[in-house]
Structures are given as structure tokens and as C-alpha cells.
N, C-alpha and C positions, 0 to 999 in steps of 0.2 A: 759173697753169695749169702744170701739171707734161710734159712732153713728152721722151721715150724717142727718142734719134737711132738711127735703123737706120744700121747701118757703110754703106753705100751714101750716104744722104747727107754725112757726114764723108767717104765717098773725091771725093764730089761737090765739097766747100769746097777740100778740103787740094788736090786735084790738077785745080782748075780744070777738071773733064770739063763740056764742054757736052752741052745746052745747058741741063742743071741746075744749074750754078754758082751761077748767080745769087739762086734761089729758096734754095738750101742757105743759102749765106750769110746771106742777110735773116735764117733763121734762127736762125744760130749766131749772129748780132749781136744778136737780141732774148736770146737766151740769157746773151750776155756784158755786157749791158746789164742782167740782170736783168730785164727784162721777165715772164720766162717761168722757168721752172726745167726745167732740161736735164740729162739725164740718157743714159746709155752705162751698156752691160753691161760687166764684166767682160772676158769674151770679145770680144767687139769691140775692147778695146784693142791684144790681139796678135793681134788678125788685120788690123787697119789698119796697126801697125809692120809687116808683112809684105809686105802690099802697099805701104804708102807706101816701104818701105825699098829695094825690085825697084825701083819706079819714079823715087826719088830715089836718094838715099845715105844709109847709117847716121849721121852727123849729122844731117842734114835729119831723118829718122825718130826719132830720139831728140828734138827740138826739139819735131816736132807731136805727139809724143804728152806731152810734158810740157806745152803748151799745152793739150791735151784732159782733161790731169787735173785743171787747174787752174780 
């Protein structure tokens, strides 16, 4: 099964927002487990460093987004 993450549920994983965290993740672990083939736009990558970066720090943002590409 092929499935497209809207930036919303990645800001969901990355920044623990409840009370979707938990649903985000299941996801993103059937993702990283292969289960599922998981897929991100382009765009969504620097609009997540953007926001992930405001709300952490530019190392922290630099880290989840090289985890999202991988």
C-alpha cells in the first residue's frame, strides 16, 4: 500500500502535538517497518524544516528532516 503523509501528520510525529501523536506514529512505524510505502512531497520537506526549526532548533531540524528523507 502506497500512502502520501500530509505535513500535518509529520508535524504531528516530530512535535508530539496531541492528541494525534499517537495515530501519526503507528503510522510512520508501519512506514519505517516497511509495511506500507510512505511517501512526502517535495514541498512539505521545507515547510516541516520551517516549522520543526521555530519550534525546536536548527540542529534538531536538520536531524528530523534527514530522518524523513531517509
Amino acid at each position: 500500500m502506497k500512502i502520501l503523509f500530509d505535513t500535518n501528520i509529520i508535524l504531528d510525529w516530530l512535535l508530539d502535538r496531541k492528541p494525534f501523536s499517537e495515530a501519526s506514529k503507528k503510522c510512520i512505524e508501519k512506514a519505517k517497518n516497511h509495511e506500507i510505502e510512505g511517501y512526502i512531497t517535495v514541498h512539505s520537506l521545507s515547510d516541516l524544516f520551517y516549522l520543526v526549526h521555530k519550534s525546536l532548533n536548527l540542529e534538531q531540524a536538520k536531524e528530523y528532516i534527514n530522518q524523513i528523507k531517509n
